[in-house]
C-alpha positions in Angstrom: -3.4 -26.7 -37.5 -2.2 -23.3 -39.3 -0.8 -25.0 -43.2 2.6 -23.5 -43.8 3.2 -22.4 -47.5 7.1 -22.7 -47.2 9.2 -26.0 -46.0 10.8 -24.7 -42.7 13.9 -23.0 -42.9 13.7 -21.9 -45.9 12.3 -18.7 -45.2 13.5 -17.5 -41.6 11.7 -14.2 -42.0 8.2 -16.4 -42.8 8.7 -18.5 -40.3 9.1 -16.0 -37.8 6.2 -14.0 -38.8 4.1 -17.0 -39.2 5.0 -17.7 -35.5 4.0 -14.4 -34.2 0.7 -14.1 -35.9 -0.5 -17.9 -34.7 0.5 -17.0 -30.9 -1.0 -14.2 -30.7 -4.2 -15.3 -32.9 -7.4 -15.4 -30.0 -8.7 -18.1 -32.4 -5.9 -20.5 -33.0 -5.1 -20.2 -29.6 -8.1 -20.1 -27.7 -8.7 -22.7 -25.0 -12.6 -22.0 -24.3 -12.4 -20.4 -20.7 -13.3 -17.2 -19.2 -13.0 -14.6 -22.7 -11.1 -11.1 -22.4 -10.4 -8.7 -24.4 -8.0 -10.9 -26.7 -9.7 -14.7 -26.4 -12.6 -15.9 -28.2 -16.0 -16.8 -26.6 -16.4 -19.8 -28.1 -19.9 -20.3 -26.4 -21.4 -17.9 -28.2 -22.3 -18.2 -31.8 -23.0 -14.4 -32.7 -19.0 -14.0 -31.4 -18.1 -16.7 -33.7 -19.6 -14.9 -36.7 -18.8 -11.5 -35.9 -14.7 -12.7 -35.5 -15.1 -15.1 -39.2 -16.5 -11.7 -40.1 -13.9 -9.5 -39.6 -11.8 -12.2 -41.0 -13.1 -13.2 -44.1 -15.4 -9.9 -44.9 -18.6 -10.3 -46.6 -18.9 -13.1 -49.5 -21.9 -12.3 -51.2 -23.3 -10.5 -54.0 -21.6 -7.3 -54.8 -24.6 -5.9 -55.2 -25.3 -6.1 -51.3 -21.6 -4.7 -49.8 -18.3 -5.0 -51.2 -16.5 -8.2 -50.9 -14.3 -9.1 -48.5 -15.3 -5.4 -46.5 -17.8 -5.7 -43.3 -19.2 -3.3 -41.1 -18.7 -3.2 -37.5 -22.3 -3.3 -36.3 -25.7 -2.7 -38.1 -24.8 0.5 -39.1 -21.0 1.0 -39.3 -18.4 2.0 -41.9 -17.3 -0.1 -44.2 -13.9 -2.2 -43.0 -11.5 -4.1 -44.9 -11.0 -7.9 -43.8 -7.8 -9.2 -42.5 -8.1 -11.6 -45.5 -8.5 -9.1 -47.8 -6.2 -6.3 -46.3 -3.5 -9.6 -46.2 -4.1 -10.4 -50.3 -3.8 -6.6 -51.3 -0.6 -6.2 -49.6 1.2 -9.2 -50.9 -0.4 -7.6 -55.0 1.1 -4.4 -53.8 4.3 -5.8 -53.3 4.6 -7.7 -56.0 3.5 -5.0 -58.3 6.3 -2.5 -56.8 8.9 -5.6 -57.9 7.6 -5.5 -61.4 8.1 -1.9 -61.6 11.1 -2.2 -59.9 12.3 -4.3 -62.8 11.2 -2.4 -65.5 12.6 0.9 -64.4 15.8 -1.8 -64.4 14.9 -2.2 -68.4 14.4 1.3 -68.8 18.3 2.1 -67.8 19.1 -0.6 -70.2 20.2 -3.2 -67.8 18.8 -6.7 -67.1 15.8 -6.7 -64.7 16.7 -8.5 -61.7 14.9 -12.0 -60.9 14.7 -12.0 -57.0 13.2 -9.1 -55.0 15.7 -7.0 -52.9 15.9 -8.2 -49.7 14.0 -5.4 -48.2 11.0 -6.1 -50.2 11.0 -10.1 -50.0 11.1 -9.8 -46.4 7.7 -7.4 -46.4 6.8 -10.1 -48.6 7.2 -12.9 -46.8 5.8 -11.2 -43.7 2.2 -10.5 -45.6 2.2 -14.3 -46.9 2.8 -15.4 -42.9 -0.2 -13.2 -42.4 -2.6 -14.4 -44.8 -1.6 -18.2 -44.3 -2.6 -17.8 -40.5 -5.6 -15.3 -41.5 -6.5 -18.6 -43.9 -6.5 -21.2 -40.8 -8.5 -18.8 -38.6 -11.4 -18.7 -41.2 -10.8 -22.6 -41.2 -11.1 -22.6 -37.5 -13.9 -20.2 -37.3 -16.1 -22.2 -40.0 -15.5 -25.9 -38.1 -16.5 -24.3 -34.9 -20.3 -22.5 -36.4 -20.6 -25.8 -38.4 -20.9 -28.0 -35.1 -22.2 -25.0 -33.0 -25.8 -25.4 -32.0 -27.1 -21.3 -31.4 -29.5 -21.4 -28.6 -29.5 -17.7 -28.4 -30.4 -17.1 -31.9 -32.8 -19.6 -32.9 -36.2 -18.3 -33.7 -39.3 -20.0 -31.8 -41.8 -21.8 -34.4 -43.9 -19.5 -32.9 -42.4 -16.1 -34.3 -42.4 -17.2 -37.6 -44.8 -15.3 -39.5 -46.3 -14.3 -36.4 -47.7 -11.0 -37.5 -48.0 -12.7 -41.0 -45.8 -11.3 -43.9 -45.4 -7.9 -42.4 -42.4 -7.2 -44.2 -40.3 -6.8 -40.8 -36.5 -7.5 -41.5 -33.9 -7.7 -38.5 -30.0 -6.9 -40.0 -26.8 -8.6 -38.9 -23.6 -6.7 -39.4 -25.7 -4.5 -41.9 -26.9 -7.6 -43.8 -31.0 -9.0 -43.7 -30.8 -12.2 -41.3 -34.6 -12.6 -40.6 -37.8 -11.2 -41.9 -40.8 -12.1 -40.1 -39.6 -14.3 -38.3 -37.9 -16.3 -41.1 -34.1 -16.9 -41.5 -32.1 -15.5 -44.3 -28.7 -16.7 -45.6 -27.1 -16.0 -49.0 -27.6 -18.7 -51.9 -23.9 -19.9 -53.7 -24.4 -16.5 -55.9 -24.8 -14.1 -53.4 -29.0 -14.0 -53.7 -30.1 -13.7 -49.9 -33.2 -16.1 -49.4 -35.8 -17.4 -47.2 -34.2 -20.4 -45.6 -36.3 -21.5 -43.0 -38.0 -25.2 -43.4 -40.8 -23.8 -41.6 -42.2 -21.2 -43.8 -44.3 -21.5 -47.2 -41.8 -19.0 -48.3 -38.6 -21.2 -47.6 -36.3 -21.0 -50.8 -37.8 -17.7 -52.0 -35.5 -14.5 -52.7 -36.0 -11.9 -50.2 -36.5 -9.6 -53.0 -39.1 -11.3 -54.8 -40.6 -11.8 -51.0 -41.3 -8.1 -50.4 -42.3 -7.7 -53.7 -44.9 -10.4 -54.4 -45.9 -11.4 -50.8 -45.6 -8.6 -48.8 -46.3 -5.5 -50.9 -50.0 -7.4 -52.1 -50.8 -8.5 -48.5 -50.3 -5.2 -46.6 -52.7 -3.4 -49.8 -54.9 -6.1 -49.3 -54.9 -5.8 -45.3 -55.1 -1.9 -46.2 -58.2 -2.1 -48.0 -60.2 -4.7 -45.4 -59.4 -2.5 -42.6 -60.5 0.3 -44.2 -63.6 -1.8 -44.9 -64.0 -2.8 -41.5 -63.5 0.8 -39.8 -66.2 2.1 -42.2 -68.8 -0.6 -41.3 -67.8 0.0 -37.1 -68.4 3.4 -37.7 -72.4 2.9 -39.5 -72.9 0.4 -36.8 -72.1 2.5 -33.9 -74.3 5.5 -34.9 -77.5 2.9 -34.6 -75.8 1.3 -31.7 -73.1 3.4 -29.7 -72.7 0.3 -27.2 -72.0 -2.2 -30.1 -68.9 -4.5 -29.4 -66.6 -5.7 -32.7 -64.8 -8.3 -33.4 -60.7 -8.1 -34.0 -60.3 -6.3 -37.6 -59.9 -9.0 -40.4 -56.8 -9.8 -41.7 -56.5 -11.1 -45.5 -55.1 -14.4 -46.3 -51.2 -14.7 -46.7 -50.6 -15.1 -50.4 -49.4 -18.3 -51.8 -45.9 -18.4 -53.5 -46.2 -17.4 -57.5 -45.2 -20.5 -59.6 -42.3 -19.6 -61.2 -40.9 -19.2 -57.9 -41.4 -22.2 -56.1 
């Protein structure tokens, strides 16, 4: 249930605008039949993300994207959330009231201590907003905690398949596998291997490419190279000779100070 910030009836304007935005919100009102263009699939996970998403924005490190901004696809512009878009307006507002009162100062009157009614009522309106943007992330983060994704769960199989290739797959612009692993951001931001399955579960993407994947594909590099010289002296003696799949060098283990 969308949390009210005001008692009712204190604040028609809020109350009316808090109203609005929950009946027409496709996730606070979503009933789990057949989606259209304004419900919410909640059978699918990647739907679920892509509307908390748009909601929330990205809450990561910095570093990575801007936060509380996302990008529509892999390789879209930069949007603002309806979180974040909701929290600037209500600054903005409250900035143009203290300006409002010191240009009050400045004519040598008393600044006033309530917002003109024209500006409370904006006010009010971008508070309804963000209080019903709030309860969607809510809703959005119960649902993807209890929601089993069928569609996107990697087979044991696939991890490391190819062995620490280095081979990333984004989501909304963000790394969300890499060989075969999964990736999710740590509490500060740090995307990691997270994926009980893998040797490399725990370890920072970052210090995977660089001290796993970099030293394996030299080290494949150089036995290939290896191997293709040794086919080719063998075939000039023998131009019928058969050889066996190239050799592939062991996968490096995971440097101390990392584990």
């Amino acid at each position: 249930m969308a949390a009210r910030r005001y008692k009712i009836g204190l604040h028609r304007v809020y109350d009316r605008g808090f109203d609005a935005y929950k009946s027409s919100s496709p996730v606070l009102n979503s009933k789990g039949g057949i989606p259209n263009v304004h419900s919410l699939n909640l059978s699918d996970a990647n739907s679920l993300r892509s509307h908390l998403l748009e909601r929330q924005g990205f809450q990561g490190d910095p570093k990575i994207m801007k936060i509380g901004w996302f990008r529509k696809g892999e390789t879209g512009d930069l949007q603002i959330s309806d979180l974040k878009a909701a929290a600037e307006d209500i600054e903005v507002i409250k900035a143009q009231f203290k300006n409002h009162q010191q240009t009050t100062i400045n004519q040598g009157r008393r600044p006033p201590k309530t917002m003109p009614a024209d500006m409370q009522e904006k006010l009010l309106k971008a508070e309804a907003r963000l209080d019903i943007t709030k309860s969607e992330i809510e809703t959005l983060e119960r649902l993807l905690k209890n929601f089993t994704d069928a569609d996107t769960k990697i087979d044991d199989s696939l991890v490391l398949k190819r062995g620490p290739a280095g081979s990333g797959k984004l989501r909304h612009g963000i790394l969300a596998h890499v060989d075969g692993q999964h990736v999710e951001a740590d509490s500060k931001g740090v995307l990691r291997i997270a994926d009980a399955r893998s040797r490399y579960n725990g370890m920072a993407t970052a210090d995977y490419y660089d001290e796993i994947v970099r030293p394996w594909l030299r080290a494949n590099s150089k036995l290939l190279k290896e191997h293709a010289k040794k086919c080719r002296k063998i075939r000039k003696s023998d131009p019928d000779a058969e050889f066996k799949n190239a050799p592939r060098a062991p996968w490096p283990e995971v440097p101390k100070e990392a584990a």
